[in-house]
N, C-alpha and C positions, 0 to 999 in steps of 0.2 A: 523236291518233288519228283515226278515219274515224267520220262520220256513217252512220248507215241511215236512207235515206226512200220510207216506201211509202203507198200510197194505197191506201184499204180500202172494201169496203161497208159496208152500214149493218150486217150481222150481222157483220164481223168479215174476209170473206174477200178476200184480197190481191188488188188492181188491177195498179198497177206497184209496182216496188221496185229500189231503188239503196242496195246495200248499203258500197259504197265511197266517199260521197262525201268528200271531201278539203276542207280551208278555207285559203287562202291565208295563211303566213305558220304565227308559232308562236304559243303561249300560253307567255308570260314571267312571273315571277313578279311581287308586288308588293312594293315599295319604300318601305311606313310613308309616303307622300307621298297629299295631296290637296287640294282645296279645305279654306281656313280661314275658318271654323272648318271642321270639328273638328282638322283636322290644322298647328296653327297652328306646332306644337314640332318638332324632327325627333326620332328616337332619341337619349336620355341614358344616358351610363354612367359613372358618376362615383363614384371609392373615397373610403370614409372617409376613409382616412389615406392622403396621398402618401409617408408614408415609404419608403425603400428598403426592401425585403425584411422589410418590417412584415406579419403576418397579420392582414389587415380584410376588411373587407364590402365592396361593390360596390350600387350604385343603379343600377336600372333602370327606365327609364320610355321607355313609349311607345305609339305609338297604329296599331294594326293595322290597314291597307287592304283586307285581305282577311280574313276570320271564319276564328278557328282554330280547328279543330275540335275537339270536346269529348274526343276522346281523341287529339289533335295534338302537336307537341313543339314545345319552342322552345329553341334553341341557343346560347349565345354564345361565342363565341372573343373568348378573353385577350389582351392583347399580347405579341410576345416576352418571355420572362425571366418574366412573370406566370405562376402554376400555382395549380391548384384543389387540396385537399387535402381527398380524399376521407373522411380522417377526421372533420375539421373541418365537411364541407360540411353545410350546410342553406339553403332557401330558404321566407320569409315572403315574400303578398303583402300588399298594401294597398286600402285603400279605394277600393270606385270611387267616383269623383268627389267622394272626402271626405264620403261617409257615415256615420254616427254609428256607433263600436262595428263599424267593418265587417260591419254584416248584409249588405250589397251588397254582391261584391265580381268584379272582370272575371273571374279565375280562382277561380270556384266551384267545389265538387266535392273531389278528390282529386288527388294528383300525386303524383310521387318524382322524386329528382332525382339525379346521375351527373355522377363527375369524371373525364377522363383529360385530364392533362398540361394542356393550356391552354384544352380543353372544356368547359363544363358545359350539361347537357342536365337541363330540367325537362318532364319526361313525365306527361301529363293521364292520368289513369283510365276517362273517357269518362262519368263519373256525371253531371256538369256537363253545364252547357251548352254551345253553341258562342260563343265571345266574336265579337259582333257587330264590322262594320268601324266605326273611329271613337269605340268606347270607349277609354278609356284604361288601360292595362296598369299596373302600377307593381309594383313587387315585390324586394326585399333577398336579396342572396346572399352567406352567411355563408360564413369559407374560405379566400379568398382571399387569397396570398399574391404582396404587389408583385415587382415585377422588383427584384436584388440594387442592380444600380447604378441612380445616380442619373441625372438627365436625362429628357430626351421620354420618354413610356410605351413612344409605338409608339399605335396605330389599334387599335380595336374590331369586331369583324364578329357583325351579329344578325342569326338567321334561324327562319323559324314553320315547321313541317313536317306531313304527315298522319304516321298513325299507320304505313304503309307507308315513311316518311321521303321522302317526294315534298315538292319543295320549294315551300312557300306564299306565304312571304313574306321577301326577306333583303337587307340594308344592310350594308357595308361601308363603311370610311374613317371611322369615326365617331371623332372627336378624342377623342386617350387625354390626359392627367394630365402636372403636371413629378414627377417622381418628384423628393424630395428628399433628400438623405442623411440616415440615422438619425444620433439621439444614442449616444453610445457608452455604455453602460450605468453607466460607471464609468472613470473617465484619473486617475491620478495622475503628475507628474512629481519625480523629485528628484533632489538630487546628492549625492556621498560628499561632497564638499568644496563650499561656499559662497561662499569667496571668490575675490575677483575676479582673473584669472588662472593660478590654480593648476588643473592637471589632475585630474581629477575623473570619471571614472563617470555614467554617467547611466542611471538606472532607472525604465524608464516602462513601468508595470502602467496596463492597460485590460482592460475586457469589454467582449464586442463584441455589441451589442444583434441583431446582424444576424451571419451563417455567413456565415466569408470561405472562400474554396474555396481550396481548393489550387492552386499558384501564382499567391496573392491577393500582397496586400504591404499593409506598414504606410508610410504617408508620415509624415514629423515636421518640418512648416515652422519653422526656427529663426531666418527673417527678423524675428524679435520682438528678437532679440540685438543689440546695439548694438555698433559699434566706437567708438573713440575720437572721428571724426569727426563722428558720429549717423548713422553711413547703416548698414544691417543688414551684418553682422559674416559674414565668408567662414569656413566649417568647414574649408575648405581651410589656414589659415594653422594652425589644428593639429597638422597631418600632419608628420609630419619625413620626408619624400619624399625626403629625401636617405639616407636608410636602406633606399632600397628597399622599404620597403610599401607596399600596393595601396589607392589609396583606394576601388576597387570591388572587391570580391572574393569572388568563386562559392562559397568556402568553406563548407559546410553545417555543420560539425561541431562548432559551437558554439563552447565556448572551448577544444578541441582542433586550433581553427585556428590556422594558422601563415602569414608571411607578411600578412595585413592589414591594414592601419591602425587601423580600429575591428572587434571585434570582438560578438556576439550571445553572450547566456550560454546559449542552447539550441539543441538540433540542430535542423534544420532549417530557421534563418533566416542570411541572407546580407546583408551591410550593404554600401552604395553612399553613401559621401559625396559632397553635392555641396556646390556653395557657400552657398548657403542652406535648406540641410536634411539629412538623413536617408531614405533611402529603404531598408528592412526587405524583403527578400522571402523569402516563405513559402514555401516548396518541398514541404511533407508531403504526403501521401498521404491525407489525410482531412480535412472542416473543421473549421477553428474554430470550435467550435459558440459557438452562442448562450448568455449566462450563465454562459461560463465564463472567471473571471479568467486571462489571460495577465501574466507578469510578466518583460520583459528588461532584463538589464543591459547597458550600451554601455560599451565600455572602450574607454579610447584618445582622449578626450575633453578639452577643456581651457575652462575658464568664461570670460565674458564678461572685455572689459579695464577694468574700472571697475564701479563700484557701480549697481545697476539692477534693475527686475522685469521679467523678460521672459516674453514669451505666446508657447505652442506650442501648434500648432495641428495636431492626428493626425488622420487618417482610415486608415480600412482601402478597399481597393480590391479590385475583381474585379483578373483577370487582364487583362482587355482595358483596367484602368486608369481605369475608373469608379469614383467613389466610392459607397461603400456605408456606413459610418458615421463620422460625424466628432463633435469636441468641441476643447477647449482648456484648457487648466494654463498655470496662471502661477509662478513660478522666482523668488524674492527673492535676488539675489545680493548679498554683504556686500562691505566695500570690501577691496582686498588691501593689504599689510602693506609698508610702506615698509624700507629695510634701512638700517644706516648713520648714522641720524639722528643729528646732532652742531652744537653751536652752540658759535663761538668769540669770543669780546670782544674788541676790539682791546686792552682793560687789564681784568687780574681785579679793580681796586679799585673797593669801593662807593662809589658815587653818580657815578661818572664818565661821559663823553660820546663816544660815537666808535661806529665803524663794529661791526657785528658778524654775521658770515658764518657763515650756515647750509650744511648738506654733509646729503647724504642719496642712497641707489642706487634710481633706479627700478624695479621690480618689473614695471610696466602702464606703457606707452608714455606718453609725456610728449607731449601733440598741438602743433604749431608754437603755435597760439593757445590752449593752456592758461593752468590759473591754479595757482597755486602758495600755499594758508594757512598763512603762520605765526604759528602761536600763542606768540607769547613768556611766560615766567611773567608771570604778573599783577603782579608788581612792577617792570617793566622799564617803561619808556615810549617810545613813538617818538616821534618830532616830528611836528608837525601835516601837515607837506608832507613824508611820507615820499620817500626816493626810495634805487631799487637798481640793481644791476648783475648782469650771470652774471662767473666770473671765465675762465670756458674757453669766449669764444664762437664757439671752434669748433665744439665740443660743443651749448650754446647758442645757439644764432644768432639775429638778429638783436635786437630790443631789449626790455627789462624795464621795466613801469610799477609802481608801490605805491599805495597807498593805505592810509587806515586801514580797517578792517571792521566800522565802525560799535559798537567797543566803547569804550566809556563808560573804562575805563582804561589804552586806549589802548595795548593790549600784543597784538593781532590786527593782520596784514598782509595784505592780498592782494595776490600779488605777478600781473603777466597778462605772455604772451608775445606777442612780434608777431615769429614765425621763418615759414621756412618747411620744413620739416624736422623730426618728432620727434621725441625720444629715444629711444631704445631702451632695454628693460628691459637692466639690469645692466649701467649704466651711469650714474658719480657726479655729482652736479651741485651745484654750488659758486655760492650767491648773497649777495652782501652787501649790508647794508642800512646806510642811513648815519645819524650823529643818533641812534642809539639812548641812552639812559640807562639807565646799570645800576640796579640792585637799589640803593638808598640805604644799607641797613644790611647790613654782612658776614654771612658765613657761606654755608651753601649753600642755591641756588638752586631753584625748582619743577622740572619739567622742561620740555621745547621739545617742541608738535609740528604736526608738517606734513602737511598735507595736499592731494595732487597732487586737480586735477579737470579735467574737460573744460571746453570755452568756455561750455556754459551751464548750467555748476554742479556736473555728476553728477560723484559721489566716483569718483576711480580707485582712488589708495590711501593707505592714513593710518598713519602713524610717531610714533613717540614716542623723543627722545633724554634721555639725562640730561641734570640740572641741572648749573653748576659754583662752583665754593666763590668768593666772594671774598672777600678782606682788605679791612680797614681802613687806610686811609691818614693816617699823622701830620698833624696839622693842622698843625703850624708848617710842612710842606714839601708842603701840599697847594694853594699857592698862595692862600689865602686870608691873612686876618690873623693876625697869632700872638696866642696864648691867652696872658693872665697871669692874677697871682694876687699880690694886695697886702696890705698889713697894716694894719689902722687904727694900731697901736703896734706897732714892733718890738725893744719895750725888753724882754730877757732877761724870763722871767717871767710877762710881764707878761697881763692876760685882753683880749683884743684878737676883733675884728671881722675875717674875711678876705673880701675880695672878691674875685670871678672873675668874669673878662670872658672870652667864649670868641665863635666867629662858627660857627654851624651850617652844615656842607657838608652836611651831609645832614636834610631833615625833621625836627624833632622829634613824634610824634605825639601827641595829649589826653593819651593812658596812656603814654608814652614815660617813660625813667629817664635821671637823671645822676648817675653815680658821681663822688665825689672822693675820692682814694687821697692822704694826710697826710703827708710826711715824718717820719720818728722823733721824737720828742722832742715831740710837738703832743702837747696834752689838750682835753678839753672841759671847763667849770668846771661845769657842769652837763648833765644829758640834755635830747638833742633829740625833739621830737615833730613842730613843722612849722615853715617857713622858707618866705624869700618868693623864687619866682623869675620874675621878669618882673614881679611886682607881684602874681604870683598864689602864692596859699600851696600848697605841696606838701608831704607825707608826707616824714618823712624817719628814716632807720632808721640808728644810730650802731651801730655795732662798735667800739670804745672797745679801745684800746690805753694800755700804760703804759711809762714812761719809765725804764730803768737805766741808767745809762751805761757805754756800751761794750760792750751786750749787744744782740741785735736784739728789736722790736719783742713785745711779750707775745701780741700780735693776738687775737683771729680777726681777717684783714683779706681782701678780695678778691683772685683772682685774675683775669688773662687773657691769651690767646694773641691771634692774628691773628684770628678773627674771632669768637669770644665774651670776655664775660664770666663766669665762674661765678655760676650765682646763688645758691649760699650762699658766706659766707665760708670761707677757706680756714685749713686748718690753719698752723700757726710754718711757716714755712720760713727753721730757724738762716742762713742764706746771706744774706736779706736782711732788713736793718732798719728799720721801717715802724711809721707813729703809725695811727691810727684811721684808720680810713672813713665817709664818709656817703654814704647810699644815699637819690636822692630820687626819688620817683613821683609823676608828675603824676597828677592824678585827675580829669582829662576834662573841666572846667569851661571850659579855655580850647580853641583851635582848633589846627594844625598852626601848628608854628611853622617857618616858612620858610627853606628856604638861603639861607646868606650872612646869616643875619638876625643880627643882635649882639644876643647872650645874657650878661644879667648877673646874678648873683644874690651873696646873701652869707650865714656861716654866723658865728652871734653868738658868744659865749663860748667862744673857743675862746684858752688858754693858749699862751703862745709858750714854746718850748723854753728852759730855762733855761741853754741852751749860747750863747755868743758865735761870731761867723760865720755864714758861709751853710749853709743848711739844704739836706738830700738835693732833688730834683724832687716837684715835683706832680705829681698824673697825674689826668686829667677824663676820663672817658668819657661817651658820650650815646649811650643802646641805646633800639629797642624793646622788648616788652614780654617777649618770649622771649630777654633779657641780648645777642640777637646786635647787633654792635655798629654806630653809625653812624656817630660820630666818635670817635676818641681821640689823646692826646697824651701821653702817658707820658714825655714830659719834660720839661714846662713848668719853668723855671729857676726856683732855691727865692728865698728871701728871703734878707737879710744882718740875722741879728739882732744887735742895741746892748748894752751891759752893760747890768744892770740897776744900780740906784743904794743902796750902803748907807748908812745913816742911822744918826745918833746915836752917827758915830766919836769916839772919845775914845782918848788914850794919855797912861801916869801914869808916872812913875819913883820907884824904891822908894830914890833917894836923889839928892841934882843936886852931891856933891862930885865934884868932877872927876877925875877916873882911877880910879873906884871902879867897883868889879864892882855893878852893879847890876840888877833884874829890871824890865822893859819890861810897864807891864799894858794891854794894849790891849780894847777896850769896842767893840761896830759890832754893829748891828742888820741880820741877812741881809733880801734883800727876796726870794731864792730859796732852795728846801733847801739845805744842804750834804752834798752824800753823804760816805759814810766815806772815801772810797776820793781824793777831788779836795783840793788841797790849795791854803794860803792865801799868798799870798805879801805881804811887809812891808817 
């Protein structure tokens, strides 16, 4: 405005007078800026909390170049997206210069304070004084609600005013905050199905710490999913795109849509697959408010190729694609389910040596440089330098390493690839392994199983196949030595000592059993309790059979098939005729007795059949401890029993004239029974 200057006398009355003078230039406001001290700081404004769309306070501090008047106002503009919420608001100042108990303080008096939109104005009462220039201001405003998305705040503008809103004092550009995305209240992820490969649902409940607006979106980074190779897993290879479905599609109508590859369980979201991820967009008409659990389901979906925990990482976004809250779940996937599994011996018979080829269908890609476990039962063994082959390497390409996998009984493989080219799911692969040894004693087997993995280690998928039966193979034609069986006497009768020499193809174990099955007409002169085999004494259990002639065996005597023994004795079977049994059990004192090892033992008091000639076969079996069997010979060739010797013949005539009818009295001491039924000849 214009100066007035007059010159007066000494009472008061006007000389000259200029009532318009004018002053060159303007009166500008001031700027918080001066010599330091006092204005050493510039304007501070600094929120509690940088979260997105968090409601916090705001610090204010600063130092006034020019004295605000006692009933003055002071301004601050928020940065974009930032809003005052006029229910919320309040403003505390503080101490000047850190006075005790703020008795001091720059905004003495009274004040009230007003929100609109990105404004807030704290208006003086005028009780107060004027805040002098070069005191320092400070003072908290409660309220204040961040910008949604995340990133730069945006710039602060403060400004001091008279009570007429003439402007005092004001700053602009004053460096705003990184806003940073909220935690999401609550992320749960999960799937209908766990395992690795199978199609699956995915249903991911979150609350959203912070209101996403309408046409916000949900982002879901699934680069935490692993492919077979370890580089993150395309969503893309999902889609059966050849069916015509949309891997982005506008469809709002929940699972009433048609047409798109993955689908949303509620109206108004719209799913966009990309390759490593999920993109959700919100379409409604109101927000998401704060605290309220959202929960959708994705269909159309199919799990990781292999066993793994993978990390998903949500946010919600504004529209313009800023983030506004984020978190992360983690996803335990199980390994998927091998198809097919099957293991063949090159020979079903126990203890034998040769090649044996596992078969099993991929389910989860088989990667050029995978690994391939096979678990064989624990009684199988490989050779120390395992080695294998694929049998379809066209299928399989290029070449197959083994080793053992550091199991102590030596019945784990791992087998590794060097192709270039992976398998495809549903599709059989055929490997054989060489040098295996079967199962030592017959019967059937644990079961086989396999397990595919990536290069460094992670389970794809794991199969289990049945076990398979083997037989027992005859020792006289198992290429080892043949089993006999001797007589210390084979004089008709007589109590005699028998020996058996046998050669173990298979183990004998501490607790292992050897059966010997009697030809008819054997006895024992007395019970057995224990006998010596190897030098060591073993348990031995007699089944004691009796002799008729021309009748079969009285028994109880054992049976067996191809790969057991029963272990009790068996009832008569009138068909065949059969002497006792001895059942011997070793009882753990000695060590495994070795294949090939030559097995000798002998069983005492045992009566030779009081028949002249060869006697029916032996039969020797050697089982472990469950009768399944490890060797047997079920016809070791019998003995050729002697006459036995009578004593004390004599023959008398009841007259010696010559041509006389006379009666013959003969005198002999038998050394065996005489049945009723067997007759004498003279």
């Amino acid at each position: 405005g214009s100066f007035q200057v007059r010159t007066l006398l000494r009472g008061g009355a006007p000389i000259d007078e200029d009532l318009g003078v004018g002053m060159p230039g303007a009166v500008v406001a001031g700027s918080f800026e001066g010599a330091c001290p006092p204005f050493c700081d510039p304007p501070r404004i600094v929120p509690d909390s940088p979260l997105a769309g968090k409601l916090t306070s705001i610090s204010v501090v600063f130092t006034p170049s020019v004295p605000i008047p006692s009933d003055g106002e002071i301004d601050i503009l928020l940065p974009p997206g930032a809003v005052a919420e006029p229910s919320s608001l309040s403003v505390t100042t503080d101490s000047l210069l850190g006075a005790d108990a703020g008795t001091l303080r720059a905004l003495d008096g009274g004040f009230s304070t007003f929100a609109q939109g990105r404004v807030v104005r704290v208006r003086r009462d005028g009780v107060g004084g004027d805040v002098a220039e070069g005191f320092r201001v400070s003072m908290t405003v409660f309220g204040v609600r961040n910008a949604q998305a995340s990133g730069y705040s945006g710039e602060y503008e403060l400004r001091t005013l008279t009570a007429r809103r003439e402007l005092v004092e004001e700053r602009v550009g004053i460096r705003g905050t990184d806003i940073v995305p909220n935690a999401l209240e609550a992320l749960s992820i999960s799937r209908s199905e766990y395992a690795a490969l199978e199609p699956s649902d995915l249903v991911l409940s979150l609350t959203p710490a912070t209101r996403v607006p309408p046409f916000g979106s949900i982002a879901v980074d699934t680069t935490g999913e692993k492919d077979e190779t370890g580089a993150a897993r395309s969503l893309l290879g999902d889609l059966d795109l050849a069916s015509g479905c949309l891997a982005a599609c506008d469809c709002l109508l929940g699972p009433a849509c048609s047409g798109c590859c993955v689908r949303a369980s509620l109206p108004g979201f719209a799913v966009s697959v990309r390759a490593g991820g999920l993109l959700v967009a919100y379409n409604g008409t109101s927000d998401l408010p704060v605290g309220v659990p959202v929960t959708l389901t994705l269909t159309g979906l199919g799990n990781p190729p292999f066993e793994q925990e993978a990390e998903y990482r949500v946010e919600t976004r504004a529209a313009s694609g800023e983030r506004i809250d984020t978190a992360a779940a983690s996803v335990l996937y199980t390994s998927g389910k091998l198809q097919g599994v099957a293991m063949e011996p090159e020979s079903f018979t126990s203890g034998t040596v040769g090649f044996l080829r596992v078969r099993f269908t991929v389910t989860g890609p088989l990667p050029p440089n995978g690994q391939v476990l096979v678990e064989l039962p624990g009684t199988f063994q490989a050779p120390l330098n395992p080695f294998a082959r694929a049998l379809d390497t066209q299928l399989v390409d290029g070449t197959v390493s083994a080793r053992l996998d550091g199991n102590a009984t030596r019945s784990a493989l791992r087998l590794q690839r060097f192709g270039t080219r992976s398998v495809s799911p549903g599709r059989e692969v055929a490997l054989e392994v060489g040098g295996v040894r079967m199962q030592n004693y017959s019967g059937p087997t644990a079961q086989v199983r396999v397990t595919t993995l990536t290069a460094s280690g992670s389970v794809i998928n794991v199969g289990v196949g049945p076990g398979v039966t083997l037989t027992v193979g005859r020792a006289s034609t198992s290429g080892s030595l043949p089993w006999t069986a001797a007589l210390s006497d084979y004089t008709a009768g007589s109590v005699a000592r028998l020996d058996v020499e046998i050669y173990a193809r298979g183990p004998i174990p501490p607790d292992g059993l050897v059966l010997v099955q009697l030809p008819a007409g054997f006895q024992f002169a007395e019970p057995l309790t224990f006998v010596s085999l190897m030098g060591e004494p073993v348990g031995a259990t007699l089944s004691e059979g009796t002799f008729v002639f021309n009748h079969p065996g009285a028994g109880p005597y054992y049976s067996s098939n191809e790969t057991h023994v029963i272990p009790v004795p068996a009832p008569v079977d009138p068909s065949v005729s059969r002497g006792p049994s001895v059942l011997m059990r070793r009882l753990g004192a000695g060590g495994t007795i070795g294949d090939e090892s030559r097995v000798t033992f002998s069983l005492p008091g045992l009566r030779v059949p009081p028949v002249v000639g060869l006697t029916g076969f032996f039969e020797v079996s050697t089982m472990v401890p469950s009768f399944a069997l490890l060797d047997q010979d079920r016809e070791m060739p019998g003995v050729v029993v002697v006459p036995g010797q009578l004593s004390a013949a004599s023959a008398s005539s009841s007259s010696i004239v010559s041509d006389a009818e006379v009666a013959i009295r003969l005198n002999f001491t038998l050394a065996n029974s005489l049945p009723p039924s067997l007759l004498v000849y003279v």
